[in-house]
N, C-alpha and C positions, 0 to 999 in steps of 0.2 A: 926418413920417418914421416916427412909433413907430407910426401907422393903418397904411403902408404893410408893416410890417415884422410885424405882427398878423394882417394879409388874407393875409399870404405865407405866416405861419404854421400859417394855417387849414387848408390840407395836411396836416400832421400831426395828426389828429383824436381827441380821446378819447372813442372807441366805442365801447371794449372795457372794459369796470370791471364788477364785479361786485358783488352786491346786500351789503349790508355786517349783519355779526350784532351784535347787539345783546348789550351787558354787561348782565349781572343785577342786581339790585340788591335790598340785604338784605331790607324789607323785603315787595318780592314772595314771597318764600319762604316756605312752611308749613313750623314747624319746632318741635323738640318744644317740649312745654308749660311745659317750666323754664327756653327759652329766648326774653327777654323781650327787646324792641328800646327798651330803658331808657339814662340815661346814665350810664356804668360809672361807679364808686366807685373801682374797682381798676384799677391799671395794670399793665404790663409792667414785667417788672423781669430786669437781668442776670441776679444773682444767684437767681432765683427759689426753686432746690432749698435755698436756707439753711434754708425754712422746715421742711424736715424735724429744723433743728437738731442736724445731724451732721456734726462736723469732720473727719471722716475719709471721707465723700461729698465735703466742700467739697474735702478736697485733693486726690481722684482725678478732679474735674471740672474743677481749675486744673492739673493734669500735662495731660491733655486740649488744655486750651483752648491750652496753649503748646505741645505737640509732636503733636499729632494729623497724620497728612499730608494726612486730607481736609480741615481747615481748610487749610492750607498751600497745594492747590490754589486754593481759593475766595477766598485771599487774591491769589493770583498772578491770578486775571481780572480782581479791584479793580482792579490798576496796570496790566494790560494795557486795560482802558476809560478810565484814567486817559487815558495814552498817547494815545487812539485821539479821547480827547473834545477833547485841546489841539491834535492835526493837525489834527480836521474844523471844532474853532473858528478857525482859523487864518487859514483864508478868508475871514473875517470884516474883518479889518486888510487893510491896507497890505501889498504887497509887495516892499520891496525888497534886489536884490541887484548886486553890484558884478562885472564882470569885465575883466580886465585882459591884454595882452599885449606881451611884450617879444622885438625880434630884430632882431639882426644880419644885413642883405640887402646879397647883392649882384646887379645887376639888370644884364643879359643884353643885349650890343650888338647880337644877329642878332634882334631882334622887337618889339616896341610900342615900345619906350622912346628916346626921340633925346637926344641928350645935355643937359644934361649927364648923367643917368640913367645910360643905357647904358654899362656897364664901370664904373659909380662902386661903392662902399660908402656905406651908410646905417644909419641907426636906424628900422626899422618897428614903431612904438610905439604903444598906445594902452590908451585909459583908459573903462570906461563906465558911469556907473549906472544901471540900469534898476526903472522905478515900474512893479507893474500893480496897480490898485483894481477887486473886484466892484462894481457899484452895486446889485448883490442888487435889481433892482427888482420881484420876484416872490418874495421871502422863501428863493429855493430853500437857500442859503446858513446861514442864521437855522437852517431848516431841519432842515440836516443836524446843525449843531450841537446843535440842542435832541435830535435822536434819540440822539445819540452821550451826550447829559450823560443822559436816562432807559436807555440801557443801563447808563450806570455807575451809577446812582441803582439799577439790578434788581438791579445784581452784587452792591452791597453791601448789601442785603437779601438773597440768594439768602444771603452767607457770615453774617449774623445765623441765617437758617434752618435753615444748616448747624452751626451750634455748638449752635444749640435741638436739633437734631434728634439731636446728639453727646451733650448734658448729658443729656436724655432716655433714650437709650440706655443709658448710665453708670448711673442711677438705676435703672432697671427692674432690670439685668443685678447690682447694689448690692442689690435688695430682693431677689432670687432667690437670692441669694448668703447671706444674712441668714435666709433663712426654709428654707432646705436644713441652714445650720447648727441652726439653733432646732429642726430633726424629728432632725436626728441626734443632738440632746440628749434629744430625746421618745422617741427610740428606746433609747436607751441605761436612762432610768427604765422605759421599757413590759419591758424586757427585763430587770431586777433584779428588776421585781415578778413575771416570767414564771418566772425560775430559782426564784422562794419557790415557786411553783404545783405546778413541776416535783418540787423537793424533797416537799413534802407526799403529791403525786400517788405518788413511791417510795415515802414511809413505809407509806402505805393499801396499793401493792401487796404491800409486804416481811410488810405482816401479815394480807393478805388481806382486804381490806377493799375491795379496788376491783382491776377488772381491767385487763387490757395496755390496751384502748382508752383511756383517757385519757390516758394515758401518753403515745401515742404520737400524740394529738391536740396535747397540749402542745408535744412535742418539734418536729412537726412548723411549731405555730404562732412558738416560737422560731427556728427554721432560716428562715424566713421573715424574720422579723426580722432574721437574720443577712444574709440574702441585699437586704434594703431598704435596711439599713445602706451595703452595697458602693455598692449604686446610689448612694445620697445623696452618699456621698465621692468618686464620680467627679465628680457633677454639679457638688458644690462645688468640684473643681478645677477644670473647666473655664468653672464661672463666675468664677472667678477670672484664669485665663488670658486670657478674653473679657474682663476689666476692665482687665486692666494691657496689651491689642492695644488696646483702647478710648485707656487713658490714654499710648498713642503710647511705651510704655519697654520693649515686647518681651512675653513671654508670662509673667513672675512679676514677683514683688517682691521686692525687697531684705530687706523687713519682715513678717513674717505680717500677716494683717488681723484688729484686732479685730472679732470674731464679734458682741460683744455693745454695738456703740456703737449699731447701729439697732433702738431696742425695738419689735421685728414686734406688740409687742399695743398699740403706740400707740393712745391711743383718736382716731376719725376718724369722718366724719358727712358724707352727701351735701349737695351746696350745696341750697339753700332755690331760686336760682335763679343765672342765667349773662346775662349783657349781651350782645346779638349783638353788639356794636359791638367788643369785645373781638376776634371773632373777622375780623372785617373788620380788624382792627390786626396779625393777625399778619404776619411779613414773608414769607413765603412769598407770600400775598395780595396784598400790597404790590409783591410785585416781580412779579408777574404783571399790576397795573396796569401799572406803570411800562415794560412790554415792552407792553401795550396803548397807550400812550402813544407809545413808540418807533416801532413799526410805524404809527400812524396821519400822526407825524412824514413817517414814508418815503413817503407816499403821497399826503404833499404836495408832498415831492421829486420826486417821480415824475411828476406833476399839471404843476411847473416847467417840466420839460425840453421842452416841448412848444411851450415859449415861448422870445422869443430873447434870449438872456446878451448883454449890455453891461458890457466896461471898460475902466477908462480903460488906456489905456497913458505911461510918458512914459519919455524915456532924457537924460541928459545925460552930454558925455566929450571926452577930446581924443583927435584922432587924428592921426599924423604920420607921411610915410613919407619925411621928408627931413628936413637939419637935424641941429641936437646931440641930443647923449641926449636930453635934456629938453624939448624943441621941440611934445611931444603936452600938455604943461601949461600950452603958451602959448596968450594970448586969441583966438590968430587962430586957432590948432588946434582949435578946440570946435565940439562937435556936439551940437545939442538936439533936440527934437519932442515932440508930446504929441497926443494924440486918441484916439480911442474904438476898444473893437477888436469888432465883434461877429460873436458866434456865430449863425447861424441855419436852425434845423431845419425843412426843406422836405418830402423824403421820405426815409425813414429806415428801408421794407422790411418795416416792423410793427416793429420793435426797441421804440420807444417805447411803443407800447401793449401790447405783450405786456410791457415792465416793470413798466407800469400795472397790469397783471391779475397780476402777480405778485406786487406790494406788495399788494394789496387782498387777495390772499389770503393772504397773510401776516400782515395784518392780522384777517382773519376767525381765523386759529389762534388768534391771539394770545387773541383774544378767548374764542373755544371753550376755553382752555388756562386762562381767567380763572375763568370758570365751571365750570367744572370743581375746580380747587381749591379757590374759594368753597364748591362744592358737600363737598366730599371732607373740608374743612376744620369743617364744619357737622356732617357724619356722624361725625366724631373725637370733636365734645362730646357729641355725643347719647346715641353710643355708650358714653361714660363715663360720661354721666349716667345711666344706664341700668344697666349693668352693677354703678355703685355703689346707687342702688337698690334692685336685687335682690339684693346683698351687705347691705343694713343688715336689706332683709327679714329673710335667711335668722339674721344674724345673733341678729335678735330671738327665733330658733324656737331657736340652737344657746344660746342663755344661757339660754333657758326648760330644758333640757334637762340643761344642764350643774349649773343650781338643783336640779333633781329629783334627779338624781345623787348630787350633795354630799349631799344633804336625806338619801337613800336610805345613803350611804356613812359618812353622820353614826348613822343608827339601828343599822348594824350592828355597828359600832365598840360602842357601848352595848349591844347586846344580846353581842358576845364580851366584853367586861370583865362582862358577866351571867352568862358561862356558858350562855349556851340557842343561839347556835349556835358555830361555829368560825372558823379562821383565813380558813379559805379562802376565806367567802365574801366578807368586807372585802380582800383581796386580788383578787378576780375584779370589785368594784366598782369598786377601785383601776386596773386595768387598764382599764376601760369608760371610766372620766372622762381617764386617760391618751390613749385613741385619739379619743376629742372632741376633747381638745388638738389632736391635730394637725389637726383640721378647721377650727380656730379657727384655727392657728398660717396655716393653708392659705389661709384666709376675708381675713384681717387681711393676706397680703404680696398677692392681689388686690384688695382696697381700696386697698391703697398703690398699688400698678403704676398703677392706674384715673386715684387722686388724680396722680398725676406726669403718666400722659397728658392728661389734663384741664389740669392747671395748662401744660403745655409745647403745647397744642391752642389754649389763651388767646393764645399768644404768649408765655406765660412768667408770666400774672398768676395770682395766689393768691388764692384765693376764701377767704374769712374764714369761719371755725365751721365748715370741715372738717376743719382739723387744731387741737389745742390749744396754747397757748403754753407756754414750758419750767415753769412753773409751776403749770400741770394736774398732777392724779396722774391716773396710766398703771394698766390695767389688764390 
């Protein structure tokens, strides 16, 4: 019978599929030279930003984690896959349900019924339970279930990816916040030592010693100052406002933020090297398998239908349309049966195979969409490692510079407690190694932003001897 039911379903032909893309795999990819296909040391970790060792980060990315509304969404599809994984496993069990009917008839002496029937009153009652069983004999069933538990398996990687991607956010928008306050400190010193310039600049012209241009160079490089300042204060407001929209409690704080809990000259240092394996673990990645995974599910489903569903069916019940109340519970009132019920797909107009070709290409996105953030994911480390790189470079050239400076600000100092020159010129050095500062202040919060991209590009894992322990001195 199952040959016969095979050759009938031969009819239904899968003709139509398309050529299926191929997932990448780490390491086929050329990828930079710091990234080595080793087996990581370092894991993923919740709390990853602790290692900045900032309680007051910790507690704007736990405000976050509890009232953000984009987690809030990415939580609500968790229980909606929830939901969706225990209907499609469903069809996996047993089905049964009971139904029942109760009435009061009176039956009609002008048509079928001869007496005693006709004109009487009766109980037309009855009782029934009905079994239906898949016998799943093509998996289509298994199936559907296993795509429905790897969408929930993406969901809940997609809302890990989304709280990584939140913590991250918090941290950058934290360091920016941190290194705007540290220049409106720098400004505020560049600017005391500017008003000593200005003052001297008067005295020279009140005695004729120097004329209106410098004066009016000074003044003019103050006003500047004044006008960077404005800038800075706005920016720190609105990095602030951006953190407390971040940490889900409106656009301020209840608290000012201390300024000085994140020391922006942390010392920091490019990783030595990075584990691809790391970056195949993030869940973004993750849940782009797991939707490679679900699509290729469907496409087995899809594969199924072309074949023909068997189940069992069975019913048992009493039925009684005469007699006392109760007469549908007697042994004589029973009604059973049981046998097979099938489905079977002969011609179906393309439906079937245009499904076919739609799951397969759904499956190819999927797949396209895999590699792709593999790929995009890879460009995130590189790019950090890279950019911190060329930050330790430069750094190496702004410390050579900053030495000379000192070295130069140290001899002048010496030579006015000598007498052989004046104020002004330990003054105008004092300003030079001030505006360094801010290059450094500048240099040290894009190393950090780098180090957070990178460590949250891991999936959240912390490369060891980029940052120091609380027990390093800071420079």
């Amino acid at each position: 019978m199952l040959t016969s039911l095979l050759t009938l379903t031969a009819c239904a032909r899968q003709n139509d599929t398309l050529p299926k893309e191929r997932a990448l795999k780490i390491p086929e990819l050329t990828l930079n030279s710091k990234i080595k296909s080793i087996d990581a040391l370092e894991h993923s970790k919740p709390s990853w930003w602790a290692y900045f060792q900032d309680p007051q980060l910790d507690h704007l990315i736990s405000l976050a984690l509890k009232h953000n509304p984009d987690l809030a969404i990415a939580r609500a599809r968790i229980n909606e896959a929830q939901g969706i994984a225990r209907i499609k496993g469903a069809k996996l069990l047993p089905n049964v349900n009971a139904n029942s009917s109760i009435q009061a008839a009176h039956w009609t002496e002008n048509q079928f019924y001869p007496p005693p029937y006709g004109g009487s009153d009766t109980w037309n009652n009855a009782l029934n339970l009905n079994l239906s069983y898949s016998l799943d004999l093509w998996g289509r069933y298994r199936d559907v279930n296993i795509a429905k538990r790897d969408v929930l398996a993406a969901a809940e990687q997609e809302h890990r990816a989304a709280a990584l991607l939140l913590e991250n956010n918090i941290l950058q928008n934290y360091i920016r916040y941190v290194q705007t306050e540290a220049l409106i400190k720098n400004n505020h010193e560049l600017k005391t030592v500017e008003y000593k310039l200005i003052y001297i600049a008067r005295m020279r012209l009140q005695h004729g010693l120097d004329n209106a241009t410098s004066m009016h160079q000074l003044q003019q490089g103050l006003q500047e100052l004044n006008d960077r300042k404005r800038a800075l204060t706005g920016k720190s407001k609105l990095f602030k406002e951006e953190l407390a929209a971040l940490a889900g409690i409106g656009t301020s704080f209840h608290h000012p933020l201390d300024v000085h809990s994140l020391p922006i000259t942390r010392q920091w240092q490019p990783p030595t090297f990075v584990p691809a394996s790391l970056v195949g673990a993030r869940p973004d990645v993750i849940a782009r398998r797991w939707q490679v995974e679900a699509a290729a599910a469907n496409v087995r489903v899809a594969q199924t239908e072309f074949y023909p569903n068997i189940n069992i069916v069975a019913f048992l019940g009493g039925l009684a349309a005469a007699g006392s109340f109760l007469q549908f519970l007697h042994v004589s009132s029973a009604q059973y049966g049981v046998g097979p019920s099938i489905t079977l797909p002969i011609f179906e107009g393309g439906r079937l195979r245009g499904n076919l070709r739609e799951k397969s290409a759904e499956y190819n996105e999927a797949v396209s969409e895999y590699n792709e953030t593999l790929i995009d994911a890879f460009k995130q480390v590189a790019q950090a490692i890279t950019q911190l790189d060329s930050l330790s470079a430069r750094r190496r050239t702004l410390h050579r510079r900053l030495a000379d400076l000192r070295l130069i600000l140290d001899i002048s100092k010496k030579r006015f407690s000598a007498g052989i020159t004046n104020k002004e010129s330990v003054l105008q050095k004092s300003a030079d190694i001030l505006r360094l500062k801010q290059k450094k202040i500048d240099l040290n919060a894009a190393a950090l932003e780098n180090l957070g991209t990178l460590y949250a590009s891991l999936g959240g894992a912390f490369m060891h001897g980029t940052l120091p322990d609380q027990n390093t001195p800071q420079s």
